[in-house]
C-alpha angles and dihedrals in degrees: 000000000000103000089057094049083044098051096041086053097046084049084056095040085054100044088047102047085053096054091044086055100052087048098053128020098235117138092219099070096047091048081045093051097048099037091049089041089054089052095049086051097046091038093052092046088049090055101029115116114244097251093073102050082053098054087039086051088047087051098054089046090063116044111091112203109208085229105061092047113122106251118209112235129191126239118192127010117238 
């Protein structure tokens, strides 16, 4: 019953912290944001099924991005 309520309020606190900090230009916020977001990351992949890092394993496997495709280039001229 604890890890959902936490996960939910380190979501909000992470939310929250980004749009402070795109209202205002203060540092703490940013460096808030992206700790708290880290830990939310880290934290949900602790507690994920593994299901789901299978399927997101199988997802990245499968995703080709034009610029990381291997390009044919020519030697020598003849």
């Amino acid at each position: 019953m604890l890890i959902p309520i936490f996960m939910t309020l380190l979501f909000i606190t992470t939310i929250a912290s980004i749009f402070i900090y795109q209202r205002t230009n203060q540092d703490i916020h940013l460096i808030l944001g992206i700790f708290t977001a880290s830990v939310f990351i880290i934290w949900g992949l602790a507690i994920a099924h593994w299901s789901i890092h299978m399927l997101a394993l199988l997802a990245l496997l499968c995703i080709r991005i034009p610029v990381f495709t291997p390009k044919a280039v020519k030697i020598y001229n003849k």
